[in-house]
VOPA-812485 format. One record per residue (C-alpha): residue in one letter; x, y, z. Coordinates in nm, 4 decimals. Layout:
BEGIN
<r rest="A" x="X" y="Y" z="Z"/>
...
END
This chain:
BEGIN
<r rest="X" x="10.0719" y="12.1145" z="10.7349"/>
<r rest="X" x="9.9836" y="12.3143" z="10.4345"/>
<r rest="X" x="9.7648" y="12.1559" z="10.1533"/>
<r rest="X" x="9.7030" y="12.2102" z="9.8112"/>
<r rest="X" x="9.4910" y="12.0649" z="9.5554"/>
<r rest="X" x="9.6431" y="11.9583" z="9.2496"/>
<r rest="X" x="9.5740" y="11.7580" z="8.8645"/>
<r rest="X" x="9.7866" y="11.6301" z="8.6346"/>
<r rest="X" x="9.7258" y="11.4133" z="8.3173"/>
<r rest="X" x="9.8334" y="11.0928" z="8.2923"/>
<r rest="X" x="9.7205" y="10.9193" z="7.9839"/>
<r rest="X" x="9.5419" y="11.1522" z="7.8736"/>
<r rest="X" x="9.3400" y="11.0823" z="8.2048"/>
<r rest="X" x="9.3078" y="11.3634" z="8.4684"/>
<r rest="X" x="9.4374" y="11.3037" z="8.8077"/>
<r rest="X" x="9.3524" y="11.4733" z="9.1414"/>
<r rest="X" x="9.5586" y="11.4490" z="9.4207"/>
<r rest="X" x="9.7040" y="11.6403" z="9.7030"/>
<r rest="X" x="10.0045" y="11.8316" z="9.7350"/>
<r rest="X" x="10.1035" y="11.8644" z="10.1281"/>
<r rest="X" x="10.3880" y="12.1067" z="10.2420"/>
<r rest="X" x="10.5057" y="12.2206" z="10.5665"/>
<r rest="X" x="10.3924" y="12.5095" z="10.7641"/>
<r rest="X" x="10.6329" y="12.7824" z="10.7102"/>
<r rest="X" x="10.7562" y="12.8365" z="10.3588"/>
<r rest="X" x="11.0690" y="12.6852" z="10.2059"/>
<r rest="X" x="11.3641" y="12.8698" z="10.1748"/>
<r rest="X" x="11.4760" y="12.5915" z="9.8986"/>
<r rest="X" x="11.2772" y="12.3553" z="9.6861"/>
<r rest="X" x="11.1961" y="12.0952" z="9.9174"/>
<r rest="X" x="11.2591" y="11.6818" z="9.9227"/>
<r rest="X" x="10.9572" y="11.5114" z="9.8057"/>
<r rest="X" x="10.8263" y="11.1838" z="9.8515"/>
<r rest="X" x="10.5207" y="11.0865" z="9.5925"/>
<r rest="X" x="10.2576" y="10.8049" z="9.7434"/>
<r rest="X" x="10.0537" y="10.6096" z="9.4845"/>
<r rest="X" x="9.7517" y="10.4677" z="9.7410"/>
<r rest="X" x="9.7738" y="10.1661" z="9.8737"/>
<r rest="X" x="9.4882" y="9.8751" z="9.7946"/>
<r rest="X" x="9.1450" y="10.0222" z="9.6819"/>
<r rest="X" x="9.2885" y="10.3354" z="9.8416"/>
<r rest="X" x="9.2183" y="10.7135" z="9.8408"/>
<r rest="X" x="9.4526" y="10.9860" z="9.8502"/>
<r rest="X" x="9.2877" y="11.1914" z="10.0940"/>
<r rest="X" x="9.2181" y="10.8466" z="10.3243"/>
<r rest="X" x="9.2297" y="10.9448" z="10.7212"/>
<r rest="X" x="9.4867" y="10.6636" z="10.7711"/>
<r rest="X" x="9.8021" y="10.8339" z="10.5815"/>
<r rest="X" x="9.7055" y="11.2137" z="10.7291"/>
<r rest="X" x="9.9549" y="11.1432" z="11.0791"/>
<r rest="X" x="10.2111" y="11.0161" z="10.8282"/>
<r rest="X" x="10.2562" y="11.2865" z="10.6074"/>
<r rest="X" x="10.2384" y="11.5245" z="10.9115"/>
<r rest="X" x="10.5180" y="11.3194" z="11.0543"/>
<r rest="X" x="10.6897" y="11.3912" z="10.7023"/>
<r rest="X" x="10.5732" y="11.7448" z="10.6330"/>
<r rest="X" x="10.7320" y="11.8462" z="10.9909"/>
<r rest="X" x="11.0564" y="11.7252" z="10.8931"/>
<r rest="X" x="11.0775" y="11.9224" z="10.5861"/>
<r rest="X" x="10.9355" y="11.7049" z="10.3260"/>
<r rest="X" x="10.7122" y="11.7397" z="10.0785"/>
<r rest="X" x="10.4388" y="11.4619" z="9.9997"/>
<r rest="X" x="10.2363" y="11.4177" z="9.6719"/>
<r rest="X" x="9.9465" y="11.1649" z="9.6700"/>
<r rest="X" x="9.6930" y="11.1342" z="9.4392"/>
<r rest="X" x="9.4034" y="10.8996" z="9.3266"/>
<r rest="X" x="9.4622" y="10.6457" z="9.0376"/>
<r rest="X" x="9.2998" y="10.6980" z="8.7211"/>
<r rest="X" x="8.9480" y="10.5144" z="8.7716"/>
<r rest="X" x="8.9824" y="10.6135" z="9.1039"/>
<r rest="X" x="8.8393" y="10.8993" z="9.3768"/>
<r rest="X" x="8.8307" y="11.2157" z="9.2148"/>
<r rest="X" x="9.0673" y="11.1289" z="8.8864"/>
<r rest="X" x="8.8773" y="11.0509" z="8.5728"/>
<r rest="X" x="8.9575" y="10.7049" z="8.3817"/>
<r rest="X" x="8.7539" y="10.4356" z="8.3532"/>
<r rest="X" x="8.5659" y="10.2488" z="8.6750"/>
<r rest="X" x="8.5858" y="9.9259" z="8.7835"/>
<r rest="X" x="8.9867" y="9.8443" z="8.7501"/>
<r rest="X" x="9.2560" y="9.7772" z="8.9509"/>
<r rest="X" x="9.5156" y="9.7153" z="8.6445"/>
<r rest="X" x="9.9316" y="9.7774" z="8.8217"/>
<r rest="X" x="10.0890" y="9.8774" z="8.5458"/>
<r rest="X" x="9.8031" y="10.1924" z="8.5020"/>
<r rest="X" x="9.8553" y="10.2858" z="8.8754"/>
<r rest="X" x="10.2331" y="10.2366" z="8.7909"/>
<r rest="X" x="10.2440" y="10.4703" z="8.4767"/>
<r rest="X" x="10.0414" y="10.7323" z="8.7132"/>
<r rest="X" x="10.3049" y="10.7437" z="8.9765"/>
<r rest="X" x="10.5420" y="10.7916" z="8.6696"/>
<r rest="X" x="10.3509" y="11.0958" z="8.5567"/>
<r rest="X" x="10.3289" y="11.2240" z="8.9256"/>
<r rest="X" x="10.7033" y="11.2614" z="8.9125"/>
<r rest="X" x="10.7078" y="11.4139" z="8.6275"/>
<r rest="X" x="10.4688" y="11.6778" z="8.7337"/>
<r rest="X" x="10.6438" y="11.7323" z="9.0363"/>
<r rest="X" x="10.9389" y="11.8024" z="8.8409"/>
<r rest="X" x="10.7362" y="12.1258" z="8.7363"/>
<r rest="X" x="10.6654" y="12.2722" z="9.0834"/>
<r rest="X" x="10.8801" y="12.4963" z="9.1584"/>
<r rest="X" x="10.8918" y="12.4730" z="9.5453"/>
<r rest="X" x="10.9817" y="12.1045" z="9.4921"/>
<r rest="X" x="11.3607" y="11.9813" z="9.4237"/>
<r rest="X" x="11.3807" y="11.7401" z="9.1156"/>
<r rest="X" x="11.6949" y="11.6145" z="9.2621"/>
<r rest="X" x="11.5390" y="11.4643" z="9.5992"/>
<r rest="X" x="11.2128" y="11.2610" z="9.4833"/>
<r rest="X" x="11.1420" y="10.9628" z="9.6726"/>
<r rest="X" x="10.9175" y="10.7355" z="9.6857"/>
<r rest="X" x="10.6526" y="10.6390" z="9.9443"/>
<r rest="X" x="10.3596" y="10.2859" z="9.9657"/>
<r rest="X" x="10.1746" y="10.2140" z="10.2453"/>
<r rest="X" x="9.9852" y="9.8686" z="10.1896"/>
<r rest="X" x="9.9862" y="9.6138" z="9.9612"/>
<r rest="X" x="10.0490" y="9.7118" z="9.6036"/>
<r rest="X" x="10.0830" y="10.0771" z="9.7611"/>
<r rest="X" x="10.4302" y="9.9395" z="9.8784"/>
<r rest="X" x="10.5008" y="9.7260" z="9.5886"/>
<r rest="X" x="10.4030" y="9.9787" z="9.3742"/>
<r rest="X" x="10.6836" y="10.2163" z="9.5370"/>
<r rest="X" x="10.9305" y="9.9889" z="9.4674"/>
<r rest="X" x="10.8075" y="9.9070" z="9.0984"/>
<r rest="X" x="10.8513" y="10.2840" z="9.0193"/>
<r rest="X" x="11.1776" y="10.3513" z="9.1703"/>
<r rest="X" x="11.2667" y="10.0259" z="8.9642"/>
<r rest="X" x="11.2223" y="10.1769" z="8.6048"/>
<r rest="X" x="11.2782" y="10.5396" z="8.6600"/>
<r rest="X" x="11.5984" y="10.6672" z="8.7889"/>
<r rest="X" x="11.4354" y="10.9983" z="8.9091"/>
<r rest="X" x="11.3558" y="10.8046" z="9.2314"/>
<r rest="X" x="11.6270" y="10.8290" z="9.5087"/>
<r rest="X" x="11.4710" y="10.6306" z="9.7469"/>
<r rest="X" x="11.2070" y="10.4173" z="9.8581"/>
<r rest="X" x="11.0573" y="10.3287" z="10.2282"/>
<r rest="X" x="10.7437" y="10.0904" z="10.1711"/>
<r rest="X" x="10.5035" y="9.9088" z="10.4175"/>
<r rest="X" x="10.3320" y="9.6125" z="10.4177"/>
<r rest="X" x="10.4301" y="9.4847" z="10.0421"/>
<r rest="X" x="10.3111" y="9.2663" z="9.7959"/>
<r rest="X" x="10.6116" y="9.0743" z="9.6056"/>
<r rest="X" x="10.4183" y="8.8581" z="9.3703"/>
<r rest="X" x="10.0590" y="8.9079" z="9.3125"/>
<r rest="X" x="9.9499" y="8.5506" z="9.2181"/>
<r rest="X" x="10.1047" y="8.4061" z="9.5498"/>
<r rest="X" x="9.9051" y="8.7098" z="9.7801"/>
<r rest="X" x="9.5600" y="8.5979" z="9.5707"/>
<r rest="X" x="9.6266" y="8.2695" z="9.5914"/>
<r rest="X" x="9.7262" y="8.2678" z="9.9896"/>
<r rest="X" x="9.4027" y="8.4231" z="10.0501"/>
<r rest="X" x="9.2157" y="8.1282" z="9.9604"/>
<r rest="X" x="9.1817" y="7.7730" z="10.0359"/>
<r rest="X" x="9.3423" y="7.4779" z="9.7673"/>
<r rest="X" x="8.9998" y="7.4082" z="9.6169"/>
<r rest="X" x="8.8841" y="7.7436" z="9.6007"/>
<r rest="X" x="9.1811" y="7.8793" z="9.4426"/>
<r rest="X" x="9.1508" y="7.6542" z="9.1641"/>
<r rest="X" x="8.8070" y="7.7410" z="9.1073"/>
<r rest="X" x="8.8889" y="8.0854" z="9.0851"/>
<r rest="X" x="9.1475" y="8.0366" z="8.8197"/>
<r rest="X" x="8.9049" y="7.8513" z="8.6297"/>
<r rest="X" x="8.6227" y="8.1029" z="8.6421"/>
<r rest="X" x="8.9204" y="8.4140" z="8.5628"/>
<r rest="X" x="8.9917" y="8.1550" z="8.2465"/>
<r rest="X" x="8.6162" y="8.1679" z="8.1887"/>
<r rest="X" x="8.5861" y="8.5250" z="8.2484"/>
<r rest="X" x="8.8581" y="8.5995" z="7.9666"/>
<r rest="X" x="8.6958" y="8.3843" z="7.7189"/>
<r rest="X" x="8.4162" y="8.6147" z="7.7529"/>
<r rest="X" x="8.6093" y="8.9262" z="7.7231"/>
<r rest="X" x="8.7324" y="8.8223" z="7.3683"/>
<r rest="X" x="8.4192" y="8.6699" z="7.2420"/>
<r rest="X" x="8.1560" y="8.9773" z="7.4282"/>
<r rest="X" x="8.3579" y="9.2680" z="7.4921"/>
<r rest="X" x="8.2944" y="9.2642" z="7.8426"/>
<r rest="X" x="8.3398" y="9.0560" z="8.1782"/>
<r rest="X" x="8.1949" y="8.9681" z="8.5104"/>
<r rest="X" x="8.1867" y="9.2422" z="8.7755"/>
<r rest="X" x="8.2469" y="9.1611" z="9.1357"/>
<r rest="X" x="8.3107" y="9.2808" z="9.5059"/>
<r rest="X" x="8.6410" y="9.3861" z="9.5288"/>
<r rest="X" x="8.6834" y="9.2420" z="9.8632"/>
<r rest="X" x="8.5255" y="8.9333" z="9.8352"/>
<r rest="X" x="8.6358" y="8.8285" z="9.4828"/>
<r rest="X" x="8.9628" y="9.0161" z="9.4108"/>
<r rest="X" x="9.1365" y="9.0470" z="9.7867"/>
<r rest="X" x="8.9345" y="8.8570" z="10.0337"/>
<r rest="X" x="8.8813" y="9.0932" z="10.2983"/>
<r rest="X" x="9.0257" y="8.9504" z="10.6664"/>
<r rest="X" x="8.8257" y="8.9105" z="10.9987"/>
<r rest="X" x="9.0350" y="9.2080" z="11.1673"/>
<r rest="X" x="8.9238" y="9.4313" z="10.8558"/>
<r rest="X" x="8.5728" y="9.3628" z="10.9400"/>
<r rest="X" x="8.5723" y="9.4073" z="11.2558"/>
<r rest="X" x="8.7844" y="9.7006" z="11.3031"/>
<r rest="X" x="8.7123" y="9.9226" z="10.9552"/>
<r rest="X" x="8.9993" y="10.0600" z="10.9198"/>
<r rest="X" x="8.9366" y="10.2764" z="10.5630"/>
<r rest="X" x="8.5379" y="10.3560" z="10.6309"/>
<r rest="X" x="8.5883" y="10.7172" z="10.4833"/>
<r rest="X" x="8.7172" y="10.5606" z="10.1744"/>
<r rest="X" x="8.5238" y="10.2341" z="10.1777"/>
<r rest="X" x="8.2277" y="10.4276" z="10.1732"/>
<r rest="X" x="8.3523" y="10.6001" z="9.8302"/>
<r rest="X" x="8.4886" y="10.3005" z="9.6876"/>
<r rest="X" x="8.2695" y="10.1458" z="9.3706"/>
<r rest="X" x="8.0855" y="9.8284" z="9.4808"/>
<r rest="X" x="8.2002" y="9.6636" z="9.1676"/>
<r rest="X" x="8.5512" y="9.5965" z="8.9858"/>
<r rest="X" x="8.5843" y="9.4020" z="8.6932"/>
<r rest="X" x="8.6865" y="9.0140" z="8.7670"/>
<r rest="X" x="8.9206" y="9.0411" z="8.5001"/>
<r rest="X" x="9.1523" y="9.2808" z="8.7721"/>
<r rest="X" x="9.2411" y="8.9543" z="8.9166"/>
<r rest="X" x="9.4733" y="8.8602" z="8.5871"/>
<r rest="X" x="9.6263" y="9.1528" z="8.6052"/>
<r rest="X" x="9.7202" y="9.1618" z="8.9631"/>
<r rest="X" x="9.8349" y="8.8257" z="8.8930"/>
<r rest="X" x="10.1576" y="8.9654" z="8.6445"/>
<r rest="X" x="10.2469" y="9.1963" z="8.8812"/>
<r rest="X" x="10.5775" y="9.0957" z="9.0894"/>
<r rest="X" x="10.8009" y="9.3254" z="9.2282"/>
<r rest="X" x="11.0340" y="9.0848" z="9.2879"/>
<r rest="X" x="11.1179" y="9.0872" z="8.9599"/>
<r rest="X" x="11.2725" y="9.4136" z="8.9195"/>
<r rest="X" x="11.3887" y="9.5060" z="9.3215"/>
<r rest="X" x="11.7187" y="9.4112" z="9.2425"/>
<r rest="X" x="11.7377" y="9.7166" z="8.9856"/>
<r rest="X" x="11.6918" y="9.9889" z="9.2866"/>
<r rest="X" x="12.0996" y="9.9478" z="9.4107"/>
<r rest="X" x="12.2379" y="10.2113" z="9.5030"/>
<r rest="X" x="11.9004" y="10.4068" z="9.5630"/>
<r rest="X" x="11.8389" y="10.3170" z="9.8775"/>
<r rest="X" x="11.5503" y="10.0441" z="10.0293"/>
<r rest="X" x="11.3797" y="10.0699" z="10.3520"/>
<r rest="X" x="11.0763" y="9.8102" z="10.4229"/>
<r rest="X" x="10.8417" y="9.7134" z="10.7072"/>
<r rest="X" x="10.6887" y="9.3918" z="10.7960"/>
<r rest="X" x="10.4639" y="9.2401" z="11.0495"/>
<r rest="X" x="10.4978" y="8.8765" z="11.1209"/>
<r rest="X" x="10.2444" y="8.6765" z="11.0515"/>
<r rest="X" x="10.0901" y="8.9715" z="10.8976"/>
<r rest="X" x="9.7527" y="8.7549" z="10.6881"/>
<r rest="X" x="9.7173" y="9.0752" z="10.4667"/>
<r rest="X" x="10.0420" y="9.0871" z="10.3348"/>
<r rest="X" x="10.2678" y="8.8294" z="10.4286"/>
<r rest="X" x="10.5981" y="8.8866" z="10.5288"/>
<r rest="X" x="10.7813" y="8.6687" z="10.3651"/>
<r rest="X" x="10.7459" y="8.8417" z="10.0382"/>
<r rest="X" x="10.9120" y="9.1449" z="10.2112"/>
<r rest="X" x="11.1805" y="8.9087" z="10.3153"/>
<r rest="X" x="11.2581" y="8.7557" z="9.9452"/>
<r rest="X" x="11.2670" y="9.1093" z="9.8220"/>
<r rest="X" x="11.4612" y="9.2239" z="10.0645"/>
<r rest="X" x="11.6821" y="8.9202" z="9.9946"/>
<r rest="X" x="11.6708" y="9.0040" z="9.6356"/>
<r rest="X" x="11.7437" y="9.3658" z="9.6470"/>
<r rest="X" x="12.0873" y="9.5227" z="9.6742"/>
<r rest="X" x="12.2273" y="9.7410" z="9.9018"/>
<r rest="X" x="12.1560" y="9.9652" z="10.0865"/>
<r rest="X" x="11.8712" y="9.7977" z="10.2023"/>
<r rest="X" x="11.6595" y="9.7817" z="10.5549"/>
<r rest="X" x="11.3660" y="9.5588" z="10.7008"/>
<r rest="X" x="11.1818" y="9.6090" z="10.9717"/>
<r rest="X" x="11.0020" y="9.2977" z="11.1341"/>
<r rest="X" x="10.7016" y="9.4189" z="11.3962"/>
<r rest="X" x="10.5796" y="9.1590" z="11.6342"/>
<r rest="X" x="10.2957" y="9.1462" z="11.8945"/>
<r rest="X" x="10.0804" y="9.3645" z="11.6408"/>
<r rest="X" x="9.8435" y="9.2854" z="11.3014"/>
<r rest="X" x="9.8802" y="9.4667" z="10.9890"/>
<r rest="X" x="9.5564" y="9.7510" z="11.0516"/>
<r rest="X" x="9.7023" y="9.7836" z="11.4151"/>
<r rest="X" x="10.0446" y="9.8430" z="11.3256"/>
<r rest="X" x="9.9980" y="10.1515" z="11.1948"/>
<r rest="X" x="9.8666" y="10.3151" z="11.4641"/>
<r rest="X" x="10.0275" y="10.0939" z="11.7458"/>
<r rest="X" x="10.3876" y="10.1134" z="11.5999"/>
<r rest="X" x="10.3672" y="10.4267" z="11.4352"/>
<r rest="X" x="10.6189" y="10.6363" z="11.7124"/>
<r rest="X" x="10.8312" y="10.4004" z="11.6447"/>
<r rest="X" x="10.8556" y="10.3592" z="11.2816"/>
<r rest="X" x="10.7880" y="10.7338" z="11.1837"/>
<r rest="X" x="11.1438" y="10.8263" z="11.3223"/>
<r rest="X" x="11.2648" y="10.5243" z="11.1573"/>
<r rest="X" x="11.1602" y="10.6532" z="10.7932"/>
<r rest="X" x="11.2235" y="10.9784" z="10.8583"/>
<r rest="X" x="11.6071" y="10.8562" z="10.9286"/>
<r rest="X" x="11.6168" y="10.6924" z="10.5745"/>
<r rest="X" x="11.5000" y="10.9562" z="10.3796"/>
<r rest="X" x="11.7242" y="11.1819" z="10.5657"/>
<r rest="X" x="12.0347" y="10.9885" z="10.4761"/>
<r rest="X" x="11.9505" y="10.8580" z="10.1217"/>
<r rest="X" x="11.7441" y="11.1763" z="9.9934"/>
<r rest="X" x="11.8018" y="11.4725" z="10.1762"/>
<r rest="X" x="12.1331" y="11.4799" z="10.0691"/>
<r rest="X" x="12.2047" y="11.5662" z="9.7116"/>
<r rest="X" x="12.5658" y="11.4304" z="9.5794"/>
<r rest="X" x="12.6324" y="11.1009" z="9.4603"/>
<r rest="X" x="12.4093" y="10.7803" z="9.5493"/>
<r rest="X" x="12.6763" y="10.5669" z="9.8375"/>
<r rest="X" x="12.6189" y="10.4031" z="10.1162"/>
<r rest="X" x="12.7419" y="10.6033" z="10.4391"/>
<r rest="X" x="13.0157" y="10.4131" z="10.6124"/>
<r rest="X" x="12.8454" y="10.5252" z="10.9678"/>
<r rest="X" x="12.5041" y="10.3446" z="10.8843"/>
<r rest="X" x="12.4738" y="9.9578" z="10.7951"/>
<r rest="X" x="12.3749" y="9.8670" z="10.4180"/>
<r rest="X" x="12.2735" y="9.5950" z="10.5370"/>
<r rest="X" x="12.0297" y="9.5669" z="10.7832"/>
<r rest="X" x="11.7461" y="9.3388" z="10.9120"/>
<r rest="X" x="11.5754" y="9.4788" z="11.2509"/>
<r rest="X" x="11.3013" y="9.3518" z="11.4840"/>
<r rest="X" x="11.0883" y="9.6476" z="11.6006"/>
<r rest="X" x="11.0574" y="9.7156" z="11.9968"/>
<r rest="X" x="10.7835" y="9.9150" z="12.0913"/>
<r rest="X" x="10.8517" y="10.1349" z="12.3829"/>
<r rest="X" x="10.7084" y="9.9616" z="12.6916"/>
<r rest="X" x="10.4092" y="10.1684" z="12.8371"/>
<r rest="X" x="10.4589" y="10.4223" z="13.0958"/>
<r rest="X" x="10.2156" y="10.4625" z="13.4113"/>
<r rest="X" x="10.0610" y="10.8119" z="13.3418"/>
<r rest="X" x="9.8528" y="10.7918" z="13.6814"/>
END
């Protein structure tokens, strides 16, 4: 995998990201698949390296980049505001439009956790550039995922101190700043203990603004899935996932049109399942993007494939290597 490093503007705002292309040189501009990150996410984060291997090997190209406010990109600290991250994606189209070695026609779309794979969705739901999407682990509505993270009582404290908090912003100017993963997502006991984004974590500001929180609160995907038809959906889901539950993949799945997939893992937790399913689900991917944005003539849903599809994953049982 070949890599490049890349800016754009987007608002003005300078973005840094990460252009990654297969080994041997195109012969044609290739597919490519552009990845907003996922929750407090980096672009350069260990966790999505096997995954755009996995993609680069197959003949796609993969742009991800750091939000404005974020990493290396310039905008101001201390955010996490959807509809900035979703106007950056936006702009990351459009400068992949301008790379030559990259085919306009094939741009897809690519989230890996939380409002990474809402946030995949959101942008193939207002711009028609995007052929496809495959997202995992999703956030449907942002005020349900806050509010499932906390207990009855503690969520309506928090709503009162947010109500407090914006008050302030229109009488001061400014707000409260707080730990991301304490006061905006709470983090889980399986995020503690296993640390699964250390080389980002330990890049990540300490402090956000609480005021995030009402922001991440507007944001529903669910709202606009149904506007992806014919471009072609592809989710994944683990059950009882406490990070990102799954039924908000199921109501957008049930919301969205055709073609459409979901993927329900079992036996697995949403860190794990990224490295414990990943065989599995890489071909799986791969598959969708092959059949709704390799090819190039008109958006339909192939007659040998279900539109329609909901699948439980089966990992392949272990073999005895001794």
């Amino acid at each position: 995998m070949r890599e490049e490093r890349v800016d754009f503007l987007s608002d003005g705002n300078r973005l840094r990201g990460i252009l990654r292309l297969p080994d041997e040189a195109p012969t044609e501009p290739l597919p490519v698949l552009i990845q907003g990150p996922g929750w407090l996410g980096l672009a350069d984060a260990k966790t999505y390296v096997p995954w755009h291997e996995g993609f680069t090997r197959n003949g796609y190209a993969v742009l991800a980049f750091d939000y404005r406010g974020f990493g290396n990109s310039e905008g101001e600290r201390g955010w996490v505001r959807p509809e900035w991250q979703l106007a950056d994606i936006l702009n990351a189209i459009t400068y992949a439009e301008t790379r030559e070695e990259l085919d306009r026609r094939r741009i897809g779309t690519y989230g890996i956790g939380g409002t990474g794979g809402g946030n995949a969705i959101m942008a193939a739901a207002v711009d028609s550039r995007v052929r496809c999407v495959a997202a995992q682990s999703v956030v449907a509505d942002g005020e349900d995922w806050l509010h499932r993270m906390r207990r009855e009582y503690e969520w309506v404290a928090y709503k009162q101190r947010i109500d407090a908090d914006r008050r302030r912003w229109v009488t001061e100017g400014t707000g409260e700043k707080v730990n991301p993963r304490e006061d905006l997502m709470v983090e889980t006991p399986e995020r503690r203990e296993i640390g699964p984004k250390g080389d980002v974590d330990a890049r990540m500001d300490k402090e956000f603004f609480l005021r995030s929180a009402e922001y991440i609160m507007r944001y529903r995907p669910i709202d606009v899935v149904h506007k992806l038809a014919p471009r072609g959906l592809l989710m994944t889901s683990v059950i009882d996932d406490v990070v990102t539950p799954s039924d908000h993949a199921e109501a957008l799945y049930e919301r969205a049109g055709a073609p459409k997939k979901l993927i329900f893992q079992t036996a697995t937790t949403h860190y794990r399942s990224y490295v414990e399913n990943y065989a599995v689900l890489l071909p799986e991917i791969l598959a969708w993007y092959d059949r709704y944005l390799k090819a190039t003539g008109p958006l339909e849903t192939r007659e040998s494939h279900p539109s329609e599809e909901i699948v439980y994953l089966q990992r392949p049982a272990a073999t005895n290597t001794e």
